[in-house]
DOBA-370496 format. One line per field, with one value per residue (C-alpha): residue number from 1; residue in one letter; x, y, z. Coordinates in steps of 0.001 Angstrom, whole numbers, always signed. Example, Ala and Ser with C-alpha at 12.3 -4.5 7.8 and 13.67 -1.06 7.14 Angstrom:
<nodes>
seq = 1, 2 .
type = A, S .
x = +12300, +13670 .
y = -4500, -1060 .
z = +7800, +7140 .
</nodes>
This chain:
<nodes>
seq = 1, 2, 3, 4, 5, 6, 7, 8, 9, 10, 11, 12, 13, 14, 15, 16, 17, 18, 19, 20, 21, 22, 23, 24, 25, 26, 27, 28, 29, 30, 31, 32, 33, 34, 35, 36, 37, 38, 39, 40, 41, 42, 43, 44, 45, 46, 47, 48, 49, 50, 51, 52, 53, 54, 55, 56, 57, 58, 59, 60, 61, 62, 63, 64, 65, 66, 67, 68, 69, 70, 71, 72, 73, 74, 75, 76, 77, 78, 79, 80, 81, 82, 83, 84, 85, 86, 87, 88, 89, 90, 91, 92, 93, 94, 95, 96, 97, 98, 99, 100, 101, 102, 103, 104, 105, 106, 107, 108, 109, 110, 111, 112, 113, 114, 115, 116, 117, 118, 119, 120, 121, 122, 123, 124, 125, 126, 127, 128, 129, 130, 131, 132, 133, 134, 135, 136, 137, 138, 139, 140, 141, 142, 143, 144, 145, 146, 147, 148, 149, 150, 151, 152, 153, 154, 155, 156, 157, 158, 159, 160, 161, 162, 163, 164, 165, 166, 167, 168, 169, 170, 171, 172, 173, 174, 175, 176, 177, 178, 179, 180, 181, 182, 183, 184, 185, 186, 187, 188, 189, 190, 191, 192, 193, 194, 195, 196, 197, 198, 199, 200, 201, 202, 203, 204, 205, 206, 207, 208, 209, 210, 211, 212, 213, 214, 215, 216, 217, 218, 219, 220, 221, 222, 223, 224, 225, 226, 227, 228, 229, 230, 231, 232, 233, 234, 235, 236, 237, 238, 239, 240, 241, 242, 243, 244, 245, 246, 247, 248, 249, 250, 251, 252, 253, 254, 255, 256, 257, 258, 259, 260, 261, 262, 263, 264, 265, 266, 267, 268, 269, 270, 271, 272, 273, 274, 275, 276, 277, 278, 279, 280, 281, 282, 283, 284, 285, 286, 287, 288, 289, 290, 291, 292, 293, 294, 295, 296, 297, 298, 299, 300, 301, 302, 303, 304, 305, 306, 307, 308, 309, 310, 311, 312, 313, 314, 315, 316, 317, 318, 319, 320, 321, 322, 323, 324, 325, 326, 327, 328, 329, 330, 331, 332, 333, 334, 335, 336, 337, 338, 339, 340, 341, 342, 343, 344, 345, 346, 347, 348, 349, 350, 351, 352, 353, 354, 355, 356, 357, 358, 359, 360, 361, 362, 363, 364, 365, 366, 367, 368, 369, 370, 371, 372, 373, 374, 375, 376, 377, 378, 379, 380, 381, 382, 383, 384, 385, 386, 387, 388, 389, 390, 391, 392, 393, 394, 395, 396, 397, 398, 399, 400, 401, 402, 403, 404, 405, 406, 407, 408, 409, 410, 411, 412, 413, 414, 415, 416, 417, 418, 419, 420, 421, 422, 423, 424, 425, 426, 427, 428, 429, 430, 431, 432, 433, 434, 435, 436, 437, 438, 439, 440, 441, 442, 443, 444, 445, 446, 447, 448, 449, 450, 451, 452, 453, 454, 455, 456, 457, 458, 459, 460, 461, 462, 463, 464, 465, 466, 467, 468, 469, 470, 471, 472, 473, 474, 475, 476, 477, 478, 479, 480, 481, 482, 483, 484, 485, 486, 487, 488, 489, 490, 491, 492, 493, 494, 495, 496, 497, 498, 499, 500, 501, 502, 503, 504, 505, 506, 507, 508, 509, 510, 511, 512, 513, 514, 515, 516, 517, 518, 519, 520, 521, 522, 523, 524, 525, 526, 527, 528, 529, 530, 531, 532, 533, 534, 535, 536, 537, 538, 539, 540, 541, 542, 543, 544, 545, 546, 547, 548, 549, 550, 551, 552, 553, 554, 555, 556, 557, 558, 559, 560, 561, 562, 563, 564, 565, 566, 567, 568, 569, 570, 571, 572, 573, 574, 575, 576, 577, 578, 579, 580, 581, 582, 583, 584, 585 .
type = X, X, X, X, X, X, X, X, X, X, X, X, X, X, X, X, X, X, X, X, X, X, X, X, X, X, X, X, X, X, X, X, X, X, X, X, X, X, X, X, X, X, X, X, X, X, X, X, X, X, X, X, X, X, X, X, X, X, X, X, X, X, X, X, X, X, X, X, X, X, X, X, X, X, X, X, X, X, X, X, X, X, X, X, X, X, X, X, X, X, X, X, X, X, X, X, X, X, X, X, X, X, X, X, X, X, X, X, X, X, X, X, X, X, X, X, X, X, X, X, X, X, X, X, X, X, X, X, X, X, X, X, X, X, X, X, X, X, X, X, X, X, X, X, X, X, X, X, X, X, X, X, X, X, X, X, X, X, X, X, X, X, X, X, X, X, X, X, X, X, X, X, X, X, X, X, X, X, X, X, X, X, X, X, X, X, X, X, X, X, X, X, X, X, X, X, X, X, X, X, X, X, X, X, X, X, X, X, X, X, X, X, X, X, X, X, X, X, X, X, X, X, X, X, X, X, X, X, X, X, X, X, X, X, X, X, X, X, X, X, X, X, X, X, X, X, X, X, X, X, X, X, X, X, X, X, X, X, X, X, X, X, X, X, X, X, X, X, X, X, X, X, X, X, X, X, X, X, X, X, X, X, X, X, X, X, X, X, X, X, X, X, X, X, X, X, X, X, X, X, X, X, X, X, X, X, X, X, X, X, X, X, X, X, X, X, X, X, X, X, X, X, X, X, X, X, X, X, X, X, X, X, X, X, X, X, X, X, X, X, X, X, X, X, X, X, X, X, X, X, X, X, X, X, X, X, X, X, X, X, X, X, X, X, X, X, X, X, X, X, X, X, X, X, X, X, X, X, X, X, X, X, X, X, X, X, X, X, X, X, X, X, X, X, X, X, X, X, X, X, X, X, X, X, X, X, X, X, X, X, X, X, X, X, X, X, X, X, X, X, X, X, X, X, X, X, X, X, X, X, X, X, X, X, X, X, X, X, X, X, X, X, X, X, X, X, X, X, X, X, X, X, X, X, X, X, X, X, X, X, X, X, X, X, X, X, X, X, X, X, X, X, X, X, X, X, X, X, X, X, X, X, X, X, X, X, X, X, X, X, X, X, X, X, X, X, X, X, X, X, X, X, X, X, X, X, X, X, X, X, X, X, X, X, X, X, X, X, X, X, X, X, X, X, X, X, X, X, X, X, X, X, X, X, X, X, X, X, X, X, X, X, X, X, X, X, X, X, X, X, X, X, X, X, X, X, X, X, X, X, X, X, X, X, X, X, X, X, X, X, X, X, X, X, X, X, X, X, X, X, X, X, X, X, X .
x = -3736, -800, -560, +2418, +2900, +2986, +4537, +7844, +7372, +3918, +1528, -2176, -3046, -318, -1032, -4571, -4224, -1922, -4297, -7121, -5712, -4585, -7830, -9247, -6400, -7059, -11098, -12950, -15236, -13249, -12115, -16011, -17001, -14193, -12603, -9099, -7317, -8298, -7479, -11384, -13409, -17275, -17998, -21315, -19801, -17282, -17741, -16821, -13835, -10848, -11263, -14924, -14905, -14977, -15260, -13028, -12253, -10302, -10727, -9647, -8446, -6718, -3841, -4340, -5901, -3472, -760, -3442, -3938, -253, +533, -2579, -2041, +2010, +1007, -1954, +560, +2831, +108, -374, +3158, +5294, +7564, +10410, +9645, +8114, +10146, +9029, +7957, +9792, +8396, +9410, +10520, +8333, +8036, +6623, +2406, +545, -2565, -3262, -4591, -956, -388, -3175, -2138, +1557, -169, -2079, +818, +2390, +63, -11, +3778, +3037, +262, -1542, -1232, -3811, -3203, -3772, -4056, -3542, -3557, -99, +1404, +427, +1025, +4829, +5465, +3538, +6276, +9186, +8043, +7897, +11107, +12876, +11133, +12036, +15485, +16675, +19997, +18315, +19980, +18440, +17643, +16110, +13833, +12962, +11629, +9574, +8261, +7164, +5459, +3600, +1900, +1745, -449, +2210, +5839, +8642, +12159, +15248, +17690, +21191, +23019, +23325, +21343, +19260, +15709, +13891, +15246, +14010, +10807, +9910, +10499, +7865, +5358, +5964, +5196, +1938, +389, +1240, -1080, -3530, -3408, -3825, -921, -476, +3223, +4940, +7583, +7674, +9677, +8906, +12357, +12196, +8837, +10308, +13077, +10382, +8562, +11825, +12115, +8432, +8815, +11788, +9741, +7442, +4982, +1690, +2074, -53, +1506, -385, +778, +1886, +4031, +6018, +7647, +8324, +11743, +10672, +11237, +8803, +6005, +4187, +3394, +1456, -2387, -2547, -495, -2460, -5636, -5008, -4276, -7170, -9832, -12883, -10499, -11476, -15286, -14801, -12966, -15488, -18373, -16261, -15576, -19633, -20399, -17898, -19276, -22910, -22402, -20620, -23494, -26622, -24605, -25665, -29701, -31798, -34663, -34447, -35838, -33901, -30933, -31658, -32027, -28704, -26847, -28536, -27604, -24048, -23878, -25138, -22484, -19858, -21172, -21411, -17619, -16589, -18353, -16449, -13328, -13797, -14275, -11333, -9599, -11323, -9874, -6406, -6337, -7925, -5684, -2658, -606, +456, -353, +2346, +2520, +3879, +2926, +753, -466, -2343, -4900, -5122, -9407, -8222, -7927, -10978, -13095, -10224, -9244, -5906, -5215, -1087, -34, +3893, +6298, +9586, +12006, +9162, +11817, +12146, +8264, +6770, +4252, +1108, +2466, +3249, -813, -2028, -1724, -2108, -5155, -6726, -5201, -7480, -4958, -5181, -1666, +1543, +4744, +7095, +10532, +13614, +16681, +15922, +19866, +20226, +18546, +14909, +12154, +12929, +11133, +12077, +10166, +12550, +9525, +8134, +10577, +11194, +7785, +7968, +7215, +10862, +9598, +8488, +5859, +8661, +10303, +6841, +6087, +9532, +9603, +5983, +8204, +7889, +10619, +12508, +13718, +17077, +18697, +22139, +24633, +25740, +26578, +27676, +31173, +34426, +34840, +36880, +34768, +32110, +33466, +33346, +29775, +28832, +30581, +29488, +25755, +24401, +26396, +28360, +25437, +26393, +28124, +29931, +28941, +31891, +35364, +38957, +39482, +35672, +36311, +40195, +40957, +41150, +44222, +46220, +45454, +47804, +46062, +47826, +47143, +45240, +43496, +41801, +41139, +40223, +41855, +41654, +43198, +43381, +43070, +44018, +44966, +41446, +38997, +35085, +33276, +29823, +28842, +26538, +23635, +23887, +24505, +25911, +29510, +32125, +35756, +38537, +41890, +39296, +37775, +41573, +42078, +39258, +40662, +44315, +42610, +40731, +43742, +45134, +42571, +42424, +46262, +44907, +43302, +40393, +37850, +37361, +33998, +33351, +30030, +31632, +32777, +30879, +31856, +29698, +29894, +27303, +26372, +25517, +27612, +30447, +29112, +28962, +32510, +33657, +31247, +32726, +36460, +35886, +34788, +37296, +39929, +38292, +38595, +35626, +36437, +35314, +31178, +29751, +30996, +28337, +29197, +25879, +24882, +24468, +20646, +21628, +23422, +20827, +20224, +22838, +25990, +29699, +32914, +34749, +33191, +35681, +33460, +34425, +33386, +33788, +33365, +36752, +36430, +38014, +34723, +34622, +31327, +29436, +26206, +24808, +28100, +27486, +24170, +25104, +22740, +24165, +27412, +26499, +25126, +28293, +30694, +28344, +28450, +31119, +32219, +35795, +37336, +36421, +38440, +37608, +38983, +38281, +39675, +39956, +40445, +37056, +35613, +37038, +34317, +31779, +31826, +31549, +33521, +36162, +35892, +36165, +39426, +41000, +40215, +41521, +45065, +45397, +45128, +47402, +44586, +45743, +47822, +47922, +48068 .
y = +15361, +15669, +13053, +12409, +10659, +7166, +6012, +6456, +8081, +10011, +7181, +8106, +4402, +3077, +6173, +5309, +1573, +2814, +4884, +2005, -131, +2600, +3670, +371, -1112, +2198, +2028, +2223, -200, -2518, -2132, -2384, -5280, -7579, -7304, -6864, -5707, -9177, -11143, -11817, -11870, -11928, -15429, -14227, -11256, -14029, -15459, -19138, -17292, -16147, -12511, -10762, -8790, -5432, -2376, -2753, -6074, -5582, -8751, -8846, -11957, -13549, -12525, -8877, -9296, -10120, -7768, -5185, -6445, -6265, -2790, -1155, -2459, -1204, +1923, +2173, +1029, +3742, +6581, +5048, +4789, +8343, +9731, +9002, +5399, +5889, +2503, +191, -2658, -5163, -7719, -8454, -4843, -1970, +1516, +4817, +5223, +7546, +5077, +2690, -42, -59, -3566, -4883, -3437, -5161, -8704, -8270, -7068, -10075, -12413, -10815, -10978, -14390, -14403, -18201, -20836, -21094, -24628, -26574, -30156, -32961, -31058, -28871, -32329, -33236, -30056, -30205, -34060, -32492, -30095, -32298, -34950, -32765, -31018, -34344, -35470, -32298, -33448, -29828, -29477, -26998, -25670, -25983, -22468, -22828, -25633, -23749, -20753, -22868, -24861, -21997, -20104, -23218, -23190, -19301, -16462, -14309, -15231, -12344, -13753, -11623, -13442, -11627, -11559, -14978, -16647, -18009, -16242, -16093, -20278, -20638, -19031, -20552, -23774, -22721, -21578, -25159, -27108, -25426, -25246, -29044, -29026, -27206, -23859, -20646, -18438, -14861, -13848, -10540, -8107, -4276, -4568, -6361, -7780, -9944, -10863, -12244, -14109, -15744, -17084, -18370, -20097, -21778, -22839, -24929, -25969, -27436, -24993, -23741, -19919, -17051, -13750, -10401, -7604, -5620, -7956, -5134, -5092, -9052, -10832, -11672, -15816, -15371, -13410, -16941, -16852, -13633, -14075, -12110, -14599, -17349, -15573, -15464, -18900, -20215, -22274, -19833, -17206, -18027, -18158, -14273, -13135, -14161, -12596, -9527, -9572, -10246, -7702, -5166, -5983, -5632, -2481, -1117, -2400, -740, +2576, +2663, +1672, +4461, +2317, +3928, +333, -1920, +522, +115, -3612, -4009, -2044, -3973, -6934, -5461, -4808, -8398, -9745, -7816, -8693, -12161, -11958, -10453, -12987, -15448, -13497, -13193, -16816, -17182, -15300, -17055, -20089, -18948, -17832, -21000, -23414, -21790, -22981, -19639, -16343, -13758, -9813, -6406, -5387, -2691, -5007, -6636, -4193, -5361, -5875, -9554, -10077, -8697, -11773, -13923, -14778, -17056, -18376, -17503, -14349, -14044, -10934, -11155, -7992, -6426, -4526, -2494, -2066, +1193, -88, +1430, -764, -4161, -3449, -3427, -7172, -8544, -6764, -7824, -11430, -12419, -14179, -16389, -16423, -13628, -14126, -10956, -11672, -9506, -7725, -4788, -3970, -3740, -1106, +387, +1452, +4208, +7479, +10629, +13225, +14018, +15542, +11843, +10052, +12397, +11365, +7566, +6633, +4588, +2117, -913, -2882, -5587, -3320, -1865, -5884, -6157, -2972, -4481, -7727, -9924, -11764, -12665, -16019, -15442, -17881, -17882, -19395, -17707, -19527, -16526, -14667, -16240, -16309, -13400, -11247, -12234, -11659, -8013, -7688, -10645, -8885, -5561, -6117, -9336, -9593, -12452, -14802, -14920, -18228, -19187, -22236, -21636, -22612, -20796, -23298, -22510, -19067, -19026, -14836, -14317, -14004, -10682, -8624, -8291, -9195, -8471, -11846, -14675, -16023, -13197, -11322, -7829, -4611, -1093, +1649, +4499, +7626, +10424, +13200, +12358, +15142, +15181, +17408, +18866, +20537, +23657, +21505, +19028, +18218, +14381, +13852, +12550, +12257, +11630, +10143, +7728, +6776, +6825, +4234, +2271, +1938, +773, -2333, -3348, -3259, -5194, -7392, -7691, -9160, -12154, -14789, -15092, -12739, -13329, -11922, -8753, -9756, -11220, -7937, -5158, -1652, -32, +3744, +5677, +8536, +8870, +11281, +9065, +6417, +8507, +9992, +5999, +5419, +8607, +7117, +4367, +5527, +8051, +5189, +2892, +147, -1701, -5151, -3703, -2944, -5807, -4094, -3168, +147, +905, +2958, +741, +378, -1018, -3895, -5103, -8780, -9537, -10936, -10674, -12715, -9199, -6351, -2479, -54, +3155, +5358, +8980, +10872, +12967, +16083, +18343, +18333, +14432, +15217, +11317, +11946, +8423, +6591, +6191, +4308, +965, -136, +835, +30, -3322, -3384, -2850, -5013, -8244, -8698, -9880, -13836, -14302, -10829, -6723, -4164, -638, +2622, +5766, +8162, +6809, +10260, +11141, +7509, +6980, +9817, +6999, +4266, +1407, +2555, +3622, -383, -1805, +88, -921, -4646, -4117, -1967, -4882, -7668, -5579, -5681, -2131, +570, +4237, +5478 .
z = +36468, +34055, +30972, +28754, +25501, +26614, +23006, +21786, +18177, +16783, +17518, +19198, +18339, +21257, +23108, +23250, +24756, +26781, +28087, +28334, +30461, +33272, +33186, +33445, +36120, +38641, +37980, +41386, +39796, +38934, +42887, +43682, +41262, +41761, +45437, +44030, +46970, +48725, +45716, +45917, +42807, +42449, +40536, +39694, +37403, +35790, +32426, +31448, +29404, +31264, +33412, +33073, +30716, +30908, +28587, +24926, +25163, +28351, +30884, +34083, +35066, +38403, +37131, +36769, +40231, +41943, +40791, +41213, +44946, +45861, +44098, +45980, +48791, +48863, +48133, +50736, +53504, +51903, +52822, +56450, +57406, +58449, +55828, +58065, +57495, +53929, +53165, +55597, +54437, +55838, +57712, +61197, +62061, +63545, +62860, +63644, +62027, +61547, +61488, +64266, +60631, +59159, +61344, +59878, +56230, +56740, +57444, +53961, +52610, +53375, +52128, +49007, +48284, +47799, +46064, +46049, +43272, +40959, +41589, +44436, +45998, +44001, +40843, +42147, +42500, +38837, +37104, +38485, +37596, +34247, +33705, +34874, +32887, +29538, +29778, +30504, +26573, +25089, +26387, +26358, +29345, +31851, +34557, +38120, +38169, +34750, +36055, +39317, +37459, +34788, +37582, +39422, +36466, +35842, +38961, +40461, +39583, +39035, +38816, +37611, +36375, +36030, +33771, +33490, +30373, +28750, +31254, +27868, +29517, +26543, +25764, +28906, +28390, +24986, +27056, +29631, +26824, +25280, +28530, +28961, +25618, +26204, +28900, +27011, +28244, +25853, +25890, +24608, +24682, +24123, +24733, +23445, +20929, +17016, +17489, +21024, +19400, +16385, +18585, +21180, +17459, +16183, +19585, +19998, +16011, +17098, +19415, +17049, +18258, +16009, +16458, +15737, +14986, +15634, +13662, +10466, +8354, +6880, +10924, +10958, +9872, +6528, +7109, +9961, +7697, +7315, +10968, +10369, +10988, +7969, +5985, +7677, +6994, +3368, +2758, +4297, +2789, +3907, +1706, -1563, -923, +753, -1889, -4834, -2838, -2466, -6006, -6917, -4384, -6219, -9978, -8218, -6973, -9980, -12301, -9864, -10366, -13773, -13084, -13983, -11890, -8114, -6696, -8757, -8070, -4174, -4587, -6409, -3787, -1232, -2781, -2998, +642, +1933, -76, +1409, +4562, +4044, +2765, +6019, +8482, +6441, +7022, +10722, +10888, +8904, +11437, +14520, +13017, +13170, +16169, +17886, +15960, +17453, +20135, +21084, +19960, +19839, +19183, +20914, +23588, +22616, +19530, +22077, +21675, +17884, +17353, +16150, +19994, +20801, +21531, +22198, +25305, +27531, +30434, +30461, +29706, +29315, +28752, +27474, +28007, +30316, +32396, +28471, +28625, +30663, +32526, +30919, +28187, +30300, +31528, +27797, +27546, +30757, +30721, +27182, +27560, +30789, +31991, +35332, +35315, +34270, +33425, +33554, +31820, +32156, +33956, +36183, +36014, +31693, +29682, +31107, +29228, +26740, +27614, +25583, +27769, +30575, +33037, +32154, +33342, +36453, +37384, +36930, +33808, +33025, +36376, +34803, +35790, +36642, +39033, +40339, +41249, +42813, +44908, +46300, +47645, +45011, +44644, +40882, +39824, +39422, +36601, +37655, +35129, +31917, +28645, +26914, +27951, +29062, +32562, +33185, +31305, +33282, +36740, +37355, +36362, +38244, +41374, +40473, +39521, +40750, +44195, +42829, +42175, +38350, +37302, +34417, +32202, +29620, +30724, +29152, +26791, +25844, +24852, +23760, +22851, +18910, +17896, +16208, +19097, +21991, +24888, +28079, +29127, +26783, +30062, +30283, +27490, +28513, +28358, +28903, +26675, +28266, +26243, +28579, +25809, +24758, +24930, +24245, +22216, +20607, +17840, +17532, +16114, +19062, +22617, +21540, +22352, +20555, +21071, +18294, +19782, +21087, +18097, +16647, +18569, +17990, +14511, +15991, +17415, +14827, +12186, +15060, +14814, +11383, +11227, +12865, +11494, +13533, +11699, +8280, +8463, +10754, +11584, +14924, +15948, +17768, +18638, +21024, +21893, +24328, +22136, +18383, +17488, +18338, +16213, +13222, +13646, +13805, +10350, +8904, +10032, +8372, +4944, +4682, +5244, +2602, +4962, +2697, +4769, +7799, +5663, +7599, +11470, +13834, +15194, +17670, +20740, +24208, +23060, +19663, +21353, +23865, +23876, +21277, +21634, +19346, +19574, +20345, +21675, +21713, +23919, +23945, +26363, +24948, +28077, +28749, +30526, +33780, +35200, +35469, +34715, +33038, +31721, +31181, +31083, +34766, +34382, +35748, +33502, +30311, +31630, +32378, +29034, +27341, +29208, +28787, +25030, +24569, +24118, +23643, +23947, +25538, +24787, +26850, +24892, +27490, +29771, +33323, +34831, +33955, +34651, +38060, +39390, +38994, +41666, +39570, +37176, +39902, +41050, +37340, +36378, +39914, +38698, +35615, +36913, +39319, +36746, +35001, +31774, +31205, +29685, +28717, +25061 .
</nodes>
């Protein structure tokens, strides 16, 4: 069996959980003990805590059950049915088997795409009027789609969202996490990155929330360091008694060195040793505390695996950006939390997991867990209205991405273009410049393209938009550009110019840009060759990426000849020619 590096950079600690919790999701005995392809579990194996417990602190809970139930299951049905209809798994349609069972396996299949609700009767009637009640007193304007997906997270055993850009899904889900910790339920939440966790805290501390945060406090936003369990730990009244038994235990030690005595030496030693010890039961406590005083506990993805969160144990386990995690990663937490019920945050059609082994990612390992859940039959809740982009900009994604579902909150006179820049037309403030004397190129040392008329231009619109009044500070402009090189030729550019006003732009790669947002956003697309030849340009993904920052204005700098070989692409530029939203440099 081949294994890869399951962590981004040189890290055998990530690697290692990683590694955990696949072995412990594909164990046979797990399969044997707890009846996890029929969502059945053996009560006599199950601890008054969340999940049983199982081997490193790892718990399986109903949660984990029942995504393990519907993922086994899909791929058992997968085995039975004939390549020729290696797909089929829709309901209601019939096929050619190999295996007279694979009716059977489709009606289980079935059932399991909608898994039940860990609430039922009377209490499902409560826990909604629970929910609706609470997010009318936190008086926060939610969307219908908003309130559909928090109502059905409250109530399922596993729920996934997908939340397009500016849909507000991490808003949203701080608002979930709110409405059951005010129910009492223990939550764990996380995403892969120290980032989206810092942004869910800032969210549940508007909140008014109590939160937890697992992890090095070097990695958190520096306002948000308090949060730390660390920071928490220190200030805590057991503290003080710890540290002046570790400092005893220190001076005892240091003083028994110098016995000539061999028992009186052993005794002080010993003596130095229970102290220690004593100190470090009061730091556990310490710790203990903490953790149960929180509303919500919070940490990466793979810091769920932190030994802090060994004996600790929730009922909701909720993942923000989980269509960014791989899933040995998404497993980690879902896995250590115990969770009855899972949460899975994110966007199958914006930026995947990042895997830097190519042979990896041939073989899987970008499929999140998210889209591993979806491909089973699970379907998302799709929040549908966007509060970020004006209208326009909004449309072609919508149409191109999310079959039109996307709506727009904002109005024109929401998102009125900046001014100095001469947009073809101020109701909707796109363009595209295309470069077609543009060419891309490489250097000896790498295979990352860059492309100079383009970046030229780059700097044409942003004098341009520097003779309007709209941006005295260039924090509210973005310029994204696929490859690195290109960035650094725009950085270099820019020095070489002196233009120090322009110290404060954000010039980024696609990834650099995910989940933010700028009043004007210039991609440009580098790619310019007779080949047509793309590279990643034509991920939708990253494409989608690019043209959804944006608030008020997009400008598009690239070479359409080369562009057009992509279909999307070849769709977008027709939009924009049609609109007339473009011209040739």
């Amino acid at each position: 069996m081949k294994r890869w590096r399951l962590d981004l950079y040189a890290n055998r600690t990530a690697y290692e959980r990683c590694m955990f919790a696949i072995d412990i999701f594909s164990s046979p005995l797990v399969h044997q003990h707890g009846g996890i392809l029929r969502l059945e579990s053996s009560q006599n194996m199950r601890k008054s805590a969340p999940g049983w417990p199982l081997e490193d602190g790892f718990r399986f809970g109903e949660g984990a059950s029942a995504i393990r139930g519907l993922v086994m299951k899909f791929h058992e049905v997968q085995l039975h049915v004939s390549p020729e209809y290696e797909g089929y798994l829709d309901e209601g349609e019939s096929g050619t088997s190999n295996s007279p069972w694979v009716p059977k396996l489709l009606e289980e299949l079935k059932a399991l795409k909608s898994p039940p609700s860990r609430i039922g009767g009377k209490n499902l009637g409560d826990a909604k009027n629970h929910i609706r009640t609470y997010l009318k007193r936190l008086g926060r304007n939610l969307n219908t789609s908003q309130k559909v997906a928090i109502e059905t997270a409250a109530i399922q055993k596993v729920t996934i969202w997908q939340g397009p850009p500016g849909t507000g899904k991490t808003k949203t889900l701080t608002y979930l996490v709110a409405a059951l910790c005010d129910r009492g339920e223990r939550v764990l939440a996380c995403a892969d990155s120290n980032v989206a966790v810092d942004n869910l805290v800032e969210g549940f501390l508007a909140l008014g929330l109590r939160v937890a945060r697992v992890g090095q406090p070097v990695k958190v936003k520096e306002e948000l360091r308090e949060c730390t369990v660390d920071a928490q730990v220190a200030n805590h009244p057991l503290m003080k008694n710890a540290f002046e038994k570790k400092n005893k235990s220190m001076q005892q030690m240091r003083l028994a060195r110098h016995i000539n005595n061999e028992k009186q030496r052993s005794d002080g030693v010993r003596g130095s040793k229970l102290l220690w010890e004593k100190a470090q039961l009061l730091e556990a406590k310490a710790i203990e505390d903490v953790l149960n005083r929180a509303d919500v506990v919070a940490c990466t993805c793979i810091g769920a695996g932190d030994e802090v969160l060994l004996n600790v144990s929730f009922t909701v386990c909720v993942i923000d950006e989980a269509t960014q995690a791989t899933e040995p990663a998404s497993l980690l937490p879902i896995l250590k939390s115990g969770a009855d019920a899972i949460v899975l945050v994110g966007d199958p059609v914006q930026l995947p997991p990042t895997v830097l082994s190519s042979e990896a990612m041939m073989a899987g390992l970008d499929f999140s867990l998210y889209q591993q859940l979806q491909q089973c039959g699970l379907n998302p809740c799709f929040l549908d209205t966007q509060y970020r982009m004006h209208p326009e900009i909004a449309k072609l994604p919508s149409k191109l991405f999310y079959f039109g579902r996307l709506l727009s909150y904002p109005s024109h006179s929401d998102r009125l273009p900046p001014s100095g820049y001469p947009w073809p037309n101020s109701f909707k403030p796109m363009v595209f410049i295309d470069c077609l004397s543009g060419r891309e190129e490489t250097t000896p040392e790498s295979s990352s393209c860059f492309n100079n008329v383009e970046a030229t231009q780059v700097l044409e619109v942003l004098k341009q938009l520097k003779s309007g009044s709209d941006f005295n500070n260039w924090k509210d402009v973005g310029v994204i550009a696929p490859y690195s090189a290109q960035v650094r030729l725009l950085k270099d550019m820019l020095m070489v110019d002196k233009y120090d006003e322009f110290q404060n732009l954000e010039i980024k790669t696609v990834d650099g840009f995910q989940g933010r947002e700028k009043e004007v956003i210039i991609f440009c697309t580098v790619r310019a060759n007779e080949k047509s030849e793309l590279g990643f340009v034509s991920d939708p993904r990253r494409m989608n990426v690019a043209l959804t920052r944006a608030r008020r204005g997009l400008v598009v700098v690239g070479n359409s000849k080369t562009l057009e070989s992509d279909k999307n692409w070849a769709n977008w530029l027709v939009y924009m020619k049609k609109q007339k939203l473009y011209h040739a440099v």
